[in-house]
C-alpha positions in Angstrom: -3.5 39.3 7.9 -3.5 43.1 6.8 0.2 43.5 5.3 -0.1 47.0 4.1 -1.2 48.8 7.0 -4.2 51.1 5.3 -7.1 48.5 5.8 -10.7 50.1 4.5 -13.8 49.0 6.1 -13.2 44.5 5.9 -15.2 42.9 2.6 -17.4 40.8 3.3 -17.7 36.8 4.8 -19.2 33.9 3.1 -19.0 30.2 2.9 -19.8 29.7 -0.8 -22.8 27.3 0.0 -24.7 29.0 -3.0 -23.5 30.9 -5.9 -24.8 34.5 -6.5 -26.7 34.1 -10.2 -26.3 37.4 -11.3 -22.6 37.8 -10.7 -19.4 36.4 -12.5 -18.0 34.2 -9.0 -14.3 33.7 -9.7 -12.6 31.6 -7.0 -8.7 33.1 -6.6 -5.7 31.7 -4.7 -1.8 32.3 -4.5 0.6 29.9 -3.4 4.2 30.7 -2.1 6.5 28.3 -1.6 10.5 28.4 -0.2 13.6 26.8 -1.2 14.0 28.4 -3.9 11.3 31.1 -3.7 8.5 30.6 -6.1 5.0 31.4 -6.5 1.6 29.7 -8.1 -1.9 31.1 -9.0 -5.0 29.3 -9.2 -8.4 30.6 -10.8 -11.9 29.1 -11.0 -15.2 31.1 -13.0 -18.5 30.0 -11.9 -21.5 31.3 -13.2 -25.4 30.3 -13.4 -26.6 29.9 -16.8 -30.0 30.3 -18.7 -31.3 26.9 -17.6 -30.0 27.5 -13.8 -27.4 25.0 -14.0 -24.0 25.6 -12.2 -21.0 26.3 -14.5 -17.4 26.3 -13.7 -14.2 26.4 -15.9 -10.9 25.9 -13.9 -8.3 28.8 -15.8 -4.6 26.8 -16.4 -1.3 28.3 -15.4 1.4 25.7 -16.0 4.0 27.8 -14.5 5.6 29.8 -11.6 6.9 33.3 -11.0 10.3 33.3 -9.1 11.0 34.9 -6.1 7.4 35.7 -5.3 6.1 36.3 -1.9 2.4 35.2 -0.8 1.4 38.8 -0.8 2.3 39.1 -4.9 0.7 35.9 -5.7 -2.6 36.7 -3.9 -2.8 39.9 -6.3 -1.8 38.1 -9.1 -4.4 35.6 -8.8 -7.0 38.4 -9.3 -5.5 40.5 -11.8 -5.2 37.6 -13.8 -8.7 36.3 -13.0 -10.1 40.1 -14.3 -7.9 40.3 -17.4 -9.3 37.1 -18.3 -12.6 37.6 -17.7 -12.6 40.8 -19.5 -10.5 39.6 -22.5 -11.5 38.4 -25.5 -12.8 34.9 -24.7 -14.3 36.1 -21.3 -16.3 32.3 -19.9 -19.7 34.3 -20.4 -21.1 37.0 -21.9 -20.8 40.0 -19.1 -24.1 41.5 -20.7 -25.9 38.4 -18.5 -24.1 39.8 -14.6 -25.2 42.7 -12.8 -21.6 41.9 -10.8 -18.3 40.6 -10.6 -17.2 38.7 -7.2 -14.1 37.9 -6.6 -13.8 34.8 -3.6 -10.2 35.1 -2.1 -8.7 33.5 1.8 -6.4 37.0 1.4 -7.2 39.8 4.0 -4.2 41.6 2.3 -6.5 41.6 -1.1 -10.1 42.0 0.3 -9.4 44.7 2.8 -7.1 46.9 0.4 -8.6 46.9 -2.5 -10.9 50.2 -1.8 -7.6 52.0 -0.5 -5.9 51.2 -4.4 -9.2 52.7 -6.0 -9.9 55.7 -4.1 -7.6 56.2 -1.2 -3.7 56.0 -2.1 -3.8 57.5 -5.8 -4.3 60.8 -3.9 -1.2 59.9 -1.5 1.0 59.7 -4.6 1.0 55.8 -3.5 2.2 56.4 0.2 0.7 54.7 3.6 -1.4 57.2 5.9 2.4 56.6 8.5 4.4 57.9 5.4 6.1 54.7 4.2 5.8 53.5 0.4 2.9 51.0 0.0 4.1 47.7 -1.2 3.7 45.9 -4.3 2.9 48.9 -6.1 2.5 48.0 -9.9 -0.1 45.3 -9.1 -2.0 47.4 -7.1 -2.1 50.0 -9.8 -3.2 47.0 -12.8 -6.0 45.8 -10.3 -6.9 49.6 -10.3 -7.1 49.9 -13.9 -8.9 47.0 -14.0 -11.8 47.5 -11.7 -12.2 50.8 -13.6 -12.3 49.2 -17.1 -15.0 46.7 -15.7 -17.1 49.8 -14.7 -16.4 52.1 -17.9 -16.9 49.4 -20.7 -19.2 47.1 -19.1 -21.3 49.0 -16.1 -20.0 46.1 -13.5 -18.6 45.9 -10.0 -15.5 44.1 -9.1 -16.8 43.0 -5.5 -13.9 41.3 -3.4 -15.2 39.0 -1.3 -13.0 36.9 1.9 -13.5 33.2 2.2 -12.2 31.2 4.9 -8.9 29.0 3.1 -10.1 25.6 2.0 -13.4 25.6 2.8 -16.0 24.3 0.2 -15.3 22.9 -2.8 -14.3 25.8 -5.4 -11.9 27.3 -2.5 -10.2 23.7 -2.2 -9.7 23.4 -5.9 -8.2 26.8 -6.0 -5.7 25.7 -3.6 -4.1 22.9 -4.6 -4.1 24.4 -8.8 -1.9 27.1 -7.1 0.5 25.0 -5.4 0.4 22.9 -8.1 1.5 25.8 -10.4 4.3 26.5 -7.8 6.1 23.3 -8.2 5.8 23.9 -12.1 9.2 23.6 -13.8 8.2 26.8 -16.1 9.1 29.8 -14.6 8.3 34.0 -15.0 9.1 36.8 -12.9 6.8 39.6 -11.1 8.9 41.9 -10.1 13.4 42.2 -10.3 14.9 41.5 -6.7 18.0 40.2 -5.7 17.7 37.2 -2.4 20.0 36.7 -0.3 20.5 33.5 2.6 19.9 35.1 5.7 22.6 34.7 8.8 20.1 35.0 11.6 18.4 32.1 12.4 15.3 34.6 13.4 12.1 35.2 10.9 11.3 38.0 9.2 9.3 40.2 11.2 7.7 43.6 10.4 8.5 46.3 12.8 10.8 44.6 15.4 13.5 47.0 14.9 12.7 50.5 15.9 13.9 53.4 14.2 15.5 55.7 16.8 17.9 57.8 15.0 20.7 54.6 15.5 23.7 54.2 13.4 24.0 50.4 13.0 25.5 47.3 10.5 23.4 45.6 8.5 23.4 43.1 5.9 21.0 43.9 2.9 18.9 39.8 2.3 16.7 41.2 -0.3 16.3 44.5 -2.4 13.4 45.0 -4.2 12.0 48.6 -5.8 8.8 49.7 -4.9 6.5 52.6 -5.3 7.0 55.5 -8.4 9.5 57.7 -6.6 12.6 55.2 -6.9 11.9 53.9 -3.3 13.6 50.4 -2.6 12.2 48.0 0.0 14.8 45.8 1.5 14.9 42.8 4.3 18.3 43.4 6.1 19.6 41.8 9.5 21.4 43.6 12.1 25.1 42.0 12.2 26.8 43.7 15.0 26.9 41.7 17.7 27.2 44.8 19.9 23.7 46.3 19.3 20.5 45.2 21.4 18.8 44.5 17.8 21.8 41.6 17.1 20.5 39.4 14.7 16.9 41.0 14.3 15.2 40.6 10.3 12.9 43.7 9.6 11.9 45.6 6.4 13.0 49.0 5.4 12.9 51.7 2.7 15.3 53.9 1.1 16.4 55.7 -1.6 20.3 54.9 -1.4 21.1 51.8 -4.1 22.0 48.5 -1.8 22.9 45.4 -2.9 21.4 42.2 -1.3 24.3 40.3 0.1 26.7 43.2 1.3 27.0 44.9 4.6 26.6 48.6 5.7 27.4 51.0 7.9 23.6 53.0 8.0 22.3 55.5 9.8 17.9 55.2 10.2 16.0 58.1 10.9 13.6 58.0 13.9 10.1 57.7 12.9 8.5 55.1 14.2 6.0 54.1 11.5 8.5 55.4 8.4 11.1 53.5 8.8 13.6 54.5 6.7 17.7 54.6 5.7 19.1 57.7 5.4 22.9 57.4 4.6 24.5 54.0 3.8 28.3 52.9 3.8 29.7 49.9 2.3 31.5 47.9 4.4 33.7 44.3 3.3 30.7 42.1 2.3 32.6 38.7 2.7 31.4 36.7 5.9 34.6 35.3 7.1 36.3 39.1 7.6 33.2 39.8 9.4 33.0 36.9 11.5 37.0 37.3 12.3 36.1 40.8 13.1 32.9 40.0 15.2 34.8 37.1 17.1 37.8 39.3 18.1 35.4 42.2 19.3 33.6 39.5 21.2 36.6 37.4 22.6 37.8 41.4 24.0 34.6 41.9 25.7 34.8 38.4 27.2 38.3 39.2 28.7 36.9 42.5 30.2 34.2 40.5 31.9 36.7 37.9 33.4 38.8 40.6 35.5 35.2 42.4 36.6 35.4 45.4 34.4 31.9 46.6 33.9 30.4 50.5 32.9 32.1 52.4 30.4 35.1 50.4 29.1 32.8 47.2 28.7 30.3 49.6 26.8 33.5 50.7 24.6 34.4 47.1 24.1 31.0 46.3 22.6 31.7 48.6 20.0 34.8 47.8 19.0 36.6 50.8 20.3 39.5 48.7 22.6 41.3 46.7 20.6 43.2 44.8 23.0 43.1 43.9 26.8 46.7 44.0 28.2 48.7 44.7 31.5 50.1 48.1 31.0 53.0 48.2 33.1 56.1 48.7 31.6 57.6 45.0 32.7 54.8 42.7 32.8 56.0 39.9 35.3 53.0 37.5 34.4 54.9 34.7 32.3 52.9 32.7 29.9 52.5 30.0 32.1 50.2 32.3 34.0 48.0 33.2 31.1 50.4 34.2 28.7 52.7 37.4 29.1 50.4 41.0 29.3 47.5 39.3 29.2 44.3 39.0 32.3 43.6 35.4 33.2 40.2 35.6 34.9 38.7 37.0 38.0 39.2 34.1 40.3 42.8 34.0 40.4 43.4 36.7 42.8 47.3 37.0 42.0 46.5 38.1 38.6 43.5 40.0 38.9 43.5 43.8 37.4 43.8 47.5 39.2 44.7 50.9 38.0 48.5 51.5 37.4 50.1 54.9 39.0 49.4 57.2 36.2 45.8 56.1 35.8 44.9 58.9 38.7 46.6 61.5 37.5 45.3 61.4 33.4 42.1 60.5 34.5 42.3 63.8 36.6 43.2 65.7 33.6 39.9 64.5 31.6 37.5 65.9 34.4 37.5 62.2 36.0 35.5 60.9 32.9 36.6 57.4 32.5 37.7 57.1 28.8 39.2 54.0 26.5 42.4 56.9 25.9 43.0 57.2 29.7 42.2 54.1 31.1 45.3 52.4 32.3 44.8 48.7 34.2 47.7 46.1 34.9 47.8 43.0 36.6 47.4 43.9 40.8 50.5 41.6 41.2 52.5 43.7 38.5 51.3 47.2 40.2 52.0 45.8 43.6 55.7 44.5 42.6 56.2 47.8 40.5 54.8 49.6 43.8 57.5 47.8 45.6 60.4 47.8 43.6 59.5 52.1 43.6 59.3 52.4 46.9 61.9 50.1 48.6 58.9 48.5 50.3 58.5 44.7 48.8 55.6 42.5 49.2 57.6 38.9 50.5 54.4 37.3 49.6 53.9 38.6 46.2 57.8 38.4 45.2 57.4 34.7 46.3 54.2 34.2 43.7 56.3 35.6 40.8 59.8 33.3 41.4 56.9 30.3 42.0 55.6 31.0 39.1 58.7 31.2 37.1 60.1 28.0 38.6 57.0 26.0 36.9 57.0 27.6 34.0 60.9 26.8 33.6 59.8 23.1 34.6 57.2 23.2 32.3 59.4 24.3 29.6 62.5 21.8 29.8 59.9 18.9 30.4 
């Protein structure tokens, strides 16, 4: 799979049945492993020599590079392969190849390797949507690379895609770069601080859509990438509030965030740029956030109970109402009933909800625009006694509920 978006015209296919005799055929895999995060290489040469016998020499790498994704390792592979090969001590003399092949199972290496040469050097190292390309430094060594191969010794670097672990080079490959990913040495590609995510949900590119939203996220990873002090992060969206709750995705900024902590950011609303525009710390440690997630939640649940839908359940959601309570003055629910102030739930008709006498009038003043400031809901048994005790005319049957209610919950009590 294509992971950096600008794909040139696809290298070519071949199961390595044969191997090209006029070409230096170096066999290239990167391994990625989790728990902790680590990374192998593998490298094979194979060459024809003067007698037209097959030659191969396996390269060693007894070690891993921490924190590496797959992408890294399958451009580490080559770039090691090349700077080998045109060392020193290359395995043959490059005076005897017209060509240098490079056999990789990585679509992210084959198909971008024209767009590092030619294309994105004139993009000041930007993807044709806008967004930073990836990975950066290695692209720019494999650059140099191919270059020097050309300059000094009048050679292509040909990358070539191979279907993973088929025939016996591509195999080898393999398992020498998982191998080196389980090594106990380890070296580092690039500085980035990971984080354990919260969500339970994979990574995956694109699934939250920049619209211009303000929104809480927790920073997983920070890594810097491009030449203009660009940092890619993986973040997951914490509030429970938002439709992308819980959603991993990648994004760039040039704000400094610290894997681990929690912000208040606003994104801008290009689609294919995603990006973070203004960023504000908010307290990174998971149990305040939790606490404050839980009683946000446990307020919208009460809303639904008593049938409160549109506005104020919209407000609840983002944590504008900060408690759901019977406004009337004297509250004549008694705990025994739910607890004093408080809405039991909709199918207890004595203690369902209704708008108290001033709700009318203030939600006249504002227009008749429903707000969490004017909203005023009590208990319909508290309005109705209130109603009564106001206007000389009682409901028997709802005066009878309450002095029922207080006889259990005296009974209750002196049990």
């Amino acid at each position: 799979m294509v992971g950096n978006g600008d794909s040139h015209v696809q290298g070519p296919t071949v199961i390595p049945d044969f191997i090209d005799e006029t070409a230096l055929n170096i066999f290239v895999d990167g391994s990625s492993l989790p728990g902790p995060r680590r990374g192998g290489l593998g490298i094979r040469h194979v060459w024809v020599d003067a007698h037209g016998h097959e030659q191969s020499e396996t390269e060693p790498f007894p070690y891993s590079h921490e924190g590496a994704s797959n992408n890294q390792m399958e451009l580490e592979a080559p770039i090691q392969a090349l700077k080998t090969a045109l060392g020193r001590h290359p395995p043959i003399d490059l005076a005897d190849v017209t060509k240098i092949i490079i056999y990789s199972d990585s679509r992210y290496f084959v198909d971008n390797l024209y767009n590092a040469r030619k294309v994105w050097p004139n993009t000041k190292w930007h993807r044709s949507g806008g967004a930073p390309v990836d990975n950066v430094r290695q692209w720019m060594e494999l650059r140099r690379l191919c270059n020097r191969a050309n300059q000094r010794h009048r050679l292509r670097v040909v990358p070539t895609w191979i279907p993973g672990k088929k025939g016996e080079y591509a195999k080898s490959v393999d398992k020498a770069a998982k191998r080196a990913a389980k090594s106990i040495l380890k070296t580092k590609i690039d500085h980035q601080q990971v984080r354990r995510k919260w969500s339970p949900l994979e990574v995956t590119e694109g699934c939250i859509r920049p619209r211009g939203q303000t929104e809480f996220i927790r920073i997983v990873t920070d890594k810097q990438v491009g030449r203009n002090r660009v940092s890619k992060h993986i973040y997951e969206v914490v509030n429970e509030a938002s439709p992308d709750h819980q959603l991993v995705d990648y994004g760039y900024t040039g704000l400094v965030l610290k894997a681990g902590h929690v912000y208040k950011v606003l994104f801008n609303d290009e689609a294919t740029n995603a990006r973070i525009l203004e960023a504000e710390e908010w307290p990174k440690q998971r149990r305040f956030w939790d606490a404050t997630v839980a009683r946000r939640a446990a307020i919208v649940d009460a809303l639904r109970y008593v049938g409160v839908k549109g506005v104020l359940l919209k407000a609840a959601e983002q944590g504008r109402i900060k408690e759901v309570a019977c406004s009337m003055p004297t509250c004549l629910c008694p705990e025994g009933a739910g607890g004093r102030h408080y809405f039991e739930r909709k199918v207890h008709p004595p203690i369902d909800w209704m708008p108290t006498p001033d709700h009318y009038p203030v939600l006249k003043k504002d227009d008749g625009k429903l707000t969490v400031d004017n909203v005023r809901l009590a208990h319909r048994i508290c309005n109705r006694v209130d109603y009564a005790i106001q206007t000389g005319k009682p409901y028997q049957r709802d005066l009878d509920r309450v002095a029922e209610w207080e006889r259990r919950w005296h009974a209750v009590r002196e049990f």
